[in-house]
Backbone bond lengths (Angstrom), bond angles and torsions (degrees), N, CA, C in turn:
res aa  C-N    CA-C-N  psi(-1)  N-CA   C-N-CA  omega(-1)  CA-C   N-CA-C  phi
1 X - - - 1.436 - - 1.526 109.98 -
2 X 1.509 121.59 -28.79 0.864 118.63 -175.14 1.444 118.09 -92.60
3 X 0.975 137.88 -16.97 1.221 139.71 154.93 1.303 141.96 -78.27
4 X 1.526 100.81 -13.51 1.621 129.33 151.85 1.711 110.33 -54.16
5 X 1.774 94.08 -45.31 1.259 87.78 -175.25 1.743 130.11 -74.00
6 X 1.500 106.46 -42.27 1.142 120.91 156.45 1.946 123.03 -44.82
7 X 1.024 95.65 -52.88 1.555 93.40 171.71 1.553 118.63 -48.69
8 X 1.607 101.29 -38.55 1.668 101.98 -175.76 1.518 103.32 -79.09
9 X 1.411 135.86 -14.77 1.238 135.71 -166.86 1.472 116.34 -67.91
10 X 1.303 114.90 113.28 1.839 96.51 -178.67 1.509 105.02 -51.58
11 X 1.654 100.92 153.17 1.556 93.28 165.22 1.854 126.83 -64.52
12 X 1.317 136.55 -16.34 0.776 133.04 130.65 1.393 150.84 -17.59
13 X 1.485 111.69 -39.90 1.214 132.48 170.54 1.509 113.69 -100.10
14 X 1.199 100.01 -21.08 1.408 117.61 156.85 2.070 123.02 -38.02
15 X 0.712 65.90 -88.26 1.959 103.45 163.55 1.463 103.88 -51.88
16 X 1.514 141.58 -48.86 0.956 144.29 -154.73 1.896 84.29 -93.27
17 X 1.210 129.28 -74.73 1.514 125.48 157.05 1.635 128.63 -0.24
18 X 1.204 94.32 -82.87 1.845 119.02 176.62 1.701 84.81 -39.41
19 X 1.376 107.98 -60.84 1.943 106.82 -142.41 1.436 94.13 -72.74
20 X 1.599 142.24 -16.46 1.146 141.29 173.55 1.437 122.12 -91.68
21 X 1.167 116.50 -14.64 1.538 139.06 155.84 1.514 119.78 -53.02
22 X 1.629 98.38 -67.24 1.417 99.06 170.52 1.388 115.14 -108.70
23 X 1.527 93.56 134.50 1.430 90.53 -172.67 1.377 129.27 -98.44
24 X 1.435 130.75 175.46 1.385 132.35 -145.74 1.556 101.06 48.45
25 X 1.382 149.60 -25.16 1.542 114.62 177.14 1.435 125.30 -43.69
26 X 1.487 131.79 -43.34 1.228 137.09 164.04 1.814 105.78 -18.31
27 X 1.434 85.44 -83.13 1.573 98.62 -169.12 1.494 107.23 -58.44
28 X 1.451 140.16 -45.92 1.343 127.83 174.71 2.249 126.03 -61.88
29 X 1.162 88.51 -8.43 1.461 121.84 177.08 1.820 106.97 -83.30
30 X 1.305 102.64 -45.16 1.388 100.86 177.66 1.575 119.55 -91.16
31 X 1.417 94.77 -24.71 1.788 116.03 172.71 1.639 102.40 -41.39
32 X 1.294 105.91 -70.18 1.529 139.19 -162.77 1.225 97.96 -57.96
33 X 1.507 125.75 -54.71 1.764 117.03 -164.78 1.472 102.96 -76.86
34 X 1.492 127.02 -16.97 1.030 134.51 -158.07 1.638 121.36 -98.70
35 X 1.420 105.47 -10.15 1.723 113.66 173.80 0.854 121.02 -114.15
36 X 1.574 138.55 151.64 1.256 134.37 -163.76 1.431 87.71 -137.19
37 X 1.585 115.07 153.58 1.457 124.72 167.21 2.090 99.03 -116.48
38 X 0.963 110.61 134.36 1.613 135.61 -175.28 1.465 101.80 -112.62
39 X 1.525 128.15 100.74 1.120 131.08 176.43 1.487 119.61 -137.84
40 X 1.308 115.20 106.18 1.599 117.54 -173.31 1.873 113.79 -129.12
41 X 1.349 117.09 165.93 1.384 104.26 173.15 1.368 109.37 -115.52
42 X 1.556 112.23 147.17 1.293 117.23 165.39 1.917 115.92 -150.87
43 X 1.622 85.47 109.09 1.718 102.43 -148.86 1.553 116.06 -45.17
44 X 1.567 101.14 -29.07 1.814 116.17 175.25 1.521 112.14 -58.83
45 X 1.472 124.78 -33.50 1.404 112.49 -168.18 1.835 103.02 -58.76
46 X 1.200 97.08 147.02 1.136 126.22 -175.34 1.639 119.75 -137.45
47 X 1.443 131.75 132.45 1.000 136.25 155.44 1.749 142.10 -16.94
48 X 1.872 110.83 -43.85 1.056 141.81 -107.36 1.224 73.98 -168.55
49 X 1.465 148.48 -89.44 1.078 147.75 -145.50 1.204 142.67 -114.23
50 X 1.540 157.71 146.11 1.481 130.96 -153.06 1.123 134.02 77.08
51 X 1.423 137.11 163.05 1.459 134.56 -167.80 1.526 115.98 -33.88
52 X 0.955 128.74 -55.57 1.610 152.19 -147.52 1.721 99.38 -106.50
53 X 0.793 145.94 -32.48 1.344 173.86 -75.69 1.905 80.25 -125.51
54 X 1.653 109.94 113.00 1.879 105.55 165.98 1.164 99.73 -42.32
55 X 1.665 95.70 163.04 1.481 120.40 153.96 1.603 105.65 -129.00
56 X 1.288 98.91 95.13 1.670 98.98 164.00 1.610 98.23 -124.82
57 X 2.123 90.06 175.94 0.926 109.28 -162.89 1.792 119.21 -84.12
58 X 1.554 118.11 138.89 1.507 114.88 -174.00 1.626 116.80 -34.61
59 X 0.870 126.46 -72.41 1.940 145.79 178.53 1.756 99.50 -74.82
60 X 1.474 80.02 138.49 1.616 96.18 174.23 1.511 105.65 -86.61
61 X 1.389 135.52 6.43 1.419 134.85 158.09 1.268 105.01 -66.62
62 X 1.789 120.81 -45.05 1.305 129.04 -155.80 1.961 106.19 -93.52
63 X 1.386 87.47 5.51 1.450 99.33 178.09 1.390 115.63 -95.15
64 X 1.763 106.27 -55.93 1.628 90.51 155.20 1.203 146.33 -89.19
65 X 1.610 119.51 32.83 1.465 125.44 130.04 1.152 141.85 -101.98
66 X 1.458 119.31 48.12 0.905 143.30 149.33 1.667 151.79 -51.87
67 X 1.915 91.37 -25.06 1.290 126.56 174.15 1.461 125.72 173.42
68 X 0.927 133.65 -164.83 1.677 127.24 -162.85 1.328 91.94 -80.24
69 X 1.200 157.71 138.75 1.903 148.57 172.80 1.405 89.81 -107.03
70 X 1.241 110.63 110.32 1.580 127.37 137.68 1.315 122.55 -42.36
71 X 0.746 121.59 -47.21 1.665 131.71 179.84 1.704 120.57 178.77
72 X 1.440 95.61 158.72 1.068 105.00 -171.36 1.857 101.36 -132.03
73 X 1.191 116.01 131.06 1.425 103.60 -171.41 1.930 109.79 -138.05
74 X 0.936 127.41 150.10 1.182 116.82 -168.43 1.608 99.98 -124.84
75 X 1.932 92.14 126.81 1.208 115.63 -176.57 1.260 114.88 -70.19
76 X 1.409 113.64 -63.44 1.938 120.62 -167.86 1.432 100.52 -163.53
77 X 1.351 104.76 140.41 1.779 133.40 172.23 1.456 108.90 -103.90
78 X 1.263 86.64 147.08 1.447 100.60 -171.73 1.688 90.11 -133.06
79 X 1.580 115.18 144.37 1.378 115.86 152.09 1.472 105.33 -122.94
80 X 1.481 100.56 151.36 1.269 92.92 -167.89 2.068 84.40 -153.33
81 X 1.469 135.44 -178.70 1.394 124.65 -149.84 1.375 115.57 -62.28
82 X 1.576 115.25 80.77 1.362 127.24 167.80 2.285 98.64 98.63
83 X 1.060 110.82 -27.08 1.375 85.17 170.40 1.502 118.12 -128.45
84 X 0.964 130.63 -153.01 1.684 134.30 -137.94 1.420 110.19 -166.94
85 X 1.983 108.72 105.33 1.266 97.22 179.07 1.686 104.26 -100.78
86 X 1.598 108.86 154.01 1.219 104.92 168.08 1.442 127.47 -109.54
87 X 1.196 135.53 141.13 1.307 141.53 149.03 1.228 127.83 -61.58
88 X 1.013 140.94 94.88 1.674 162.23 -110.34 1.736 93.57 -159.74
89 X 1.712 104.77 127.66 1.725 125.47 178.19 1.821 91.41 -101.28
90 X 0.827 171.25 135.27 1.498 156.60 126.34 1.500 114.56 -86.81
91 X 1.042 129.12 113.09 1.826 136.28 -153.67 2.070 89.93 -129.30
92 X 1.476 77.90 113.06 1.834 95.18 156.59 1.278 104.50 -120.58
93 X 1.587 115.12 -171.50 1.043 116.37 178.63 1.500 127.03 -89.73
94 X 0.831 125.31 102.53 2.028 137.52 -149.81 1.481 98.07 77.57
95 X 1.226 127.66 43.47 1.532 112.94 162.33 1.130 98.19 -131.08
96 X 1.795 124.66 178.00 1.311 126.57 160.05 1.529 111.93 -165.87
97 X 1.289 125.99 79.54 1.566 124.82 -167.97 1.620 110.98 -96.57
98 X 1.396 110.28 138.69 1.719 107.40 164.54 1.229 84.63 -126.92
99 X 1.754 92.91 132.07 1.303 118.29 174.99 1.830 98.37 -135.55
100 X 1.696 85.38 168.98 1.869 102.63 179.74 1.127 98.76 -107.57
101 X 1.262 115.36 129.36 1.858 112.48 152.92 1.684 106.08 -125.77
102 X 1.404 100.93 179.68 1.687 104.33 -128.08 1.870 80.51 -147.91
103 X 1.692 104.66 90.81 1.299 93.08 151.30 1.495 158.83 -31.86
104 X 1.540 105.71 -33.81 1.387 111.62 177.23 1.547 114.65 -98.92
105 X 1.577 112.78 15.38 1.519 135.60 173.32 1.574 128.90 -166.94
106 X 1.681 91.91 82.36 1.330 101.96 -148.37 2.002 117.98 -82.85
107 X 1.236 106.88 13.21 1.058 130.56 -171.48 1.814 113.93 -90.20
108 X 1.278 97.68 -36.90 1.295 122.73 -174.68 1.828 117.41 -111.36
109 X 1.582 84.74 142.85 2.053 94.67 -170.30 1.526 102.85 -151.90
110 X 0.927 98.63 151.42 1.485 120.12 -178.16 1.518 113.45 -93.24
111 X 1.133 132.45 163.37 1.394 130.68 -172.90 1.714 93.54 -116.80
112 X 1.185 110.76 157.34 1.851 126.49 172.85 0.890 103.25 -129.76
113 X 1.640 119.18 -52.56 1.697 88.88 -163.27 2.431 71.59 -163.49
114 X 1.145 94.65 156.64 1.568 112.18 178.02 1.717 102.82 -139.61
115 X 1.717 100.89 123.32 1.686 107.73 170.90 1.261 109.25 -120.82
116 X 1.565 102.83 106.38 1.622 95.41 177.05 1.736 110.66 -96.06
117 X 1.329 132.50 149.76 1.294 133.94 -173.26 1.445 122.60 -146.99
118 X 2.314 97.86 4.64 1.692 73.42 -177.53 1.744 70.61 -146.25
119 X 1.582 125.31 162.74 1.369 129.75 -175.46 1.191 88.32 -61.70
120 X 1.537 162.62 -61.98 0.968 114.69 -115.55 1.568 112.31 -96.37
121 X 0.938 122.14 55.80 1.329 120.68 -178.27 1.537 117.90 -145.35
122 X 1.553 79.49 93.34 2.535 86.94 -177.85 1.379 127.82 -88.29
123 X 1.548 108.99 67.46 1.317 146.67 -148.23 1.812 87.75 -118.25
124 X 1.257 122.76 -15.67 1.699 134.24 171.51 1.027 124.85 -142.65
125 X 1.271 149.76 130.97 1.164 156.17 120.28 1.677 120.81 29.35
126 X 1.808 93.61 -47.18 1.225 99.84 -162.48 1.763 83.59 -105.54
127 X 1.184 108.60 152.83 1.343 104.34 157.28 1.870 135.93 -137.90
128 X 1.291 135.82 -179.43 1.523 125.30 -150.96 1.630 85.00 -86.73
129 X 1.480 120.27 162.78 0.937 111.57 -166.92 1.577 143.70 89.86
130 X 1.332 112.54 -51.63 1.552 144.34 170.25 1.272 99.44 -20.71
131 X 1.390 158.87 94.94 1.644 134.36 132.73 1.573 105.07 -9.11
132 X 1.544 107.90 135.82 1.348 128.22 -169.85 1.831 102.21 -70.76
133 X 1.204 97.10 -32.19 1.437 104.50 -179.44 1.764 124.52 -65.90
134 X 1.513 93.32 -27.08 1.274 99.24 -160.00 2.216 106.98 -87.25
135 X 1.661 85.55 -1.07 1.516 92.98 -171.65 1.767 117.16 -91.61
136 X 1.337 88.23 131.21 1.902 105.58 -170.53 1.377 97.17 -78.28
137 X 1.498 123.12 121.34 1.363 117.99 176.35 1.540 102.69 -116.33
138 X 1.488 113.66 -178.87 1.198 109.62 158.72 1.442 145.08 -71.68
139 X 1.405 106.62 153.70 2.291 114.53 -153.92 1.869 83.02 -47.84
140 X 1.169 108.91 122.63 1.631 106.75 146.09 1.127 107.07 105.65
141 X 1.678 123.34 -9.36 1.625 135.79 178.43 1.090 110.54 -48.07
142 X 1.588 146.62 -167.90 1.257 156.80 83.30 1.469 107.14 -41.41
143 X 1.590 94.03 155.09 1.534 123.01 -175.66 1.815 95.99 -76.54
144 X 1.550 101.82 156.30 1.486 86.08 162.69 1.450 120.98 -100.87
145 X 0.994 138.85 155.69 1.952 138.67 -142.04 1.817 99.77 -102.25
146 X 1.255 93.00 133.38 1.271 80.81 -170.52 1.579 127.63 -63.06
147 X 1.178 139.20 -1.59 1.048 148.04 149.11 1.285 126.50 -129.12
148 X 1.772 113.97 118.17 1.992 103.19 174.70 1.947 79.87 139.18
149 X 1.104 98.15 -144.47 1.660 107.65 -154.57 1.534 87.92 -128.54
150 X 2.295 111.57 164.91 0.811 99.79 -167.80 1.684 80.34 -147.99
151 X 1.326 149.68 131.83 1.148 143.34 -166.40 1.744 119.31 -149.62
152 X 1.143 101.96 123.29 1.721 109.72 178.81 1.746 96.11 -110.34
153 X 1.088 106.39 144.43 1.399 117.56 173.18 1.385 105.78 -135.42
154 X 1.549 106.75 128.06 1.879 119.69 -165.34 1.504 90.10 -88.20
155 X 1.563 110.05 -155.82 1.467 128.79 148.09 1.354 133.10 -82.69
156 X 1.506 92.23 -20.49 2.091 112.13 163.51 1.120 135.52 -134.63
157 X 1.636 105.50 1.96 1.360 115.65 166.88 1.634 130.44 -131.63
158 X 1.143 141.79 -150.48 1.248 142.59 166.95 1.593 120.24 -164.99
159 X 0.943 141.94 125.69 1.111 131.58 153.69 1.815 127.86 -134.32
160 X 1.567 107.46 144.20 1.042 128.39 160.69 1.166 159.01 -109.10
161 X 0.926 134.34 136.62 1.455 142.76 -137.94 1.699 115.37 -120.66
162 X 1.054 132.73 77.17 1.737 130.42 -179.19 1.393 100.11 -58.68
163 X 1.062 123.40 156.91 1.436 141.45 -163.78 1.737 111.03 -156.69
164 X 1.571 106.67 107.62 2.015 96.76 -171.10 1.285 93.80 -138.91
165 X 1.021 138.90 135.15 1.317 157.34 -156.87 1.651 117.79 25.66
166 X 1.488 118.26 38.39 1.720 100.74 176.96 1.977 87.18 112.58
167 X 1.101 123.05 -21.85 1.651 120.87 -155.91 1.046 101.64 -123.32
168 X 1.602 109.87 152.92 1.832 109.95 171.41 1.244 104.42 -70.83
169 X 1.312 141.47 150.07 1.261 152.09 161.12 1.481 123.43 -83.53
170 X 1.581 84.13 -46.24 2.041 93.40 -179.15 1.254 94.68 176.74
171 X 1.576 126.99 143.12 0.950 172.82 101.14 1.865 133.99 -5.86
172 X 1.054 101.96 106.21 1.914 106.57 -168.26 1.241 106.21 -132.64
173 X 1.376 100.01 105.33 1.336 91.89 165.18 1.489 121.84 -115.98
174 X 1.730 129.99 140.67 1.190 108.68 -178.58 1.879 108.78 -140.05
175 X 1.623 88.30 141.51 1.506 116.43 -159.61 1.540 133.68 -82.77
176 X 0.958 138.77 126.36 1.317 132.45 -176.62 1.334 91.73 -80.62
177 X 1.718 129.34 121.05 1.173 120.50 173.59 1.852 113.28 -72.14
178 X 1.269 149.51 124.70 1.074 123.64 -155.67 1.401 129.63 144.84
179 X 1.653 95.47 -64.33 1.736 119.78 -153.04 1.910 85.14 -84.69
């Protein structure tokens, strides 16, 4: 009976069936046709330098007052001739930085990787929130799409860009500790 029935089903109704059967397919169906990922290289981007380029603070004292710190958690130690670098998570609220600090220069840290996720933090150029339109990229870039991800990859850095209805979503940037 049941395959009697299906056979008579236009395929149309077919499809319209299945997608009401299981649910959320609709919406993951429209998800999918609907985002685009934008990924190109341009060897100059830099962390540190150029359009997009962070703005954080000199001293890693002046780093964690920056905002309320939720926590601070430590990834991995390294010893290396007499001192000890650390790998450091630092979590605010819409922030998320891994940075290095450097026992035998405790003033100073390196950046790994920066997650921004809520506007209030002008730590970029670009910020959460932003209309996609309203963002100055670099001479010769692609636009970022209005929905899906948007990514430049340097020679020492990377960054990304979420994109959800027309707006930045959040912000990734990731660091050559080093350069």
């Amino acid at each position: 009976m049941r395959a009697l029935l299906i056979r008579a089903l236009q395929p149309a109704c077919l499809l319209a069936l299945l997608l009401w059967l299981i649910p959320g397919a609709a919406t993951a169906t429209a998800t999918a046709t609907a985002t685009a990922t934008v990924q190109f290289y341009d060897g100059s981007f830099e962390c540190y330098a150029g359009t997009l380029a962070l703005r954080l603070p000199d001293t890693y004292a002046q780093l964690l007052r920056i905002g309320q710190l939720r926590r601070a958690r430590d990834i991995r130690r390294q010893r290396e001739h007499g001192h000890t670098t650390t790998e450091r998570q630092l979590e605010f609220p819409g922030l998320v930085l891994r940075v290095f600090v450097f026992s035998g220069d405790p003033g100073h840290y390196e950046v790994g990787s920066v997650r921004i996720s809520s506007p209030g933090w002008p730590l970029s150029p670009l910020r959460v929130g932003e209309a996609r339109s309203a963002v100055a990229l670099g001479q010769g870039w692609p636009a970022l799409p209005r929905q899906g991800s948007w990514e430049v990859q340097g020679d020492s850095a990377h960054l990304r860009v979420e994109v959800a209805a027309g707006r930045i979503a959040a912000i990734d940037y990731f660091c050559d500790p080093g350069t």
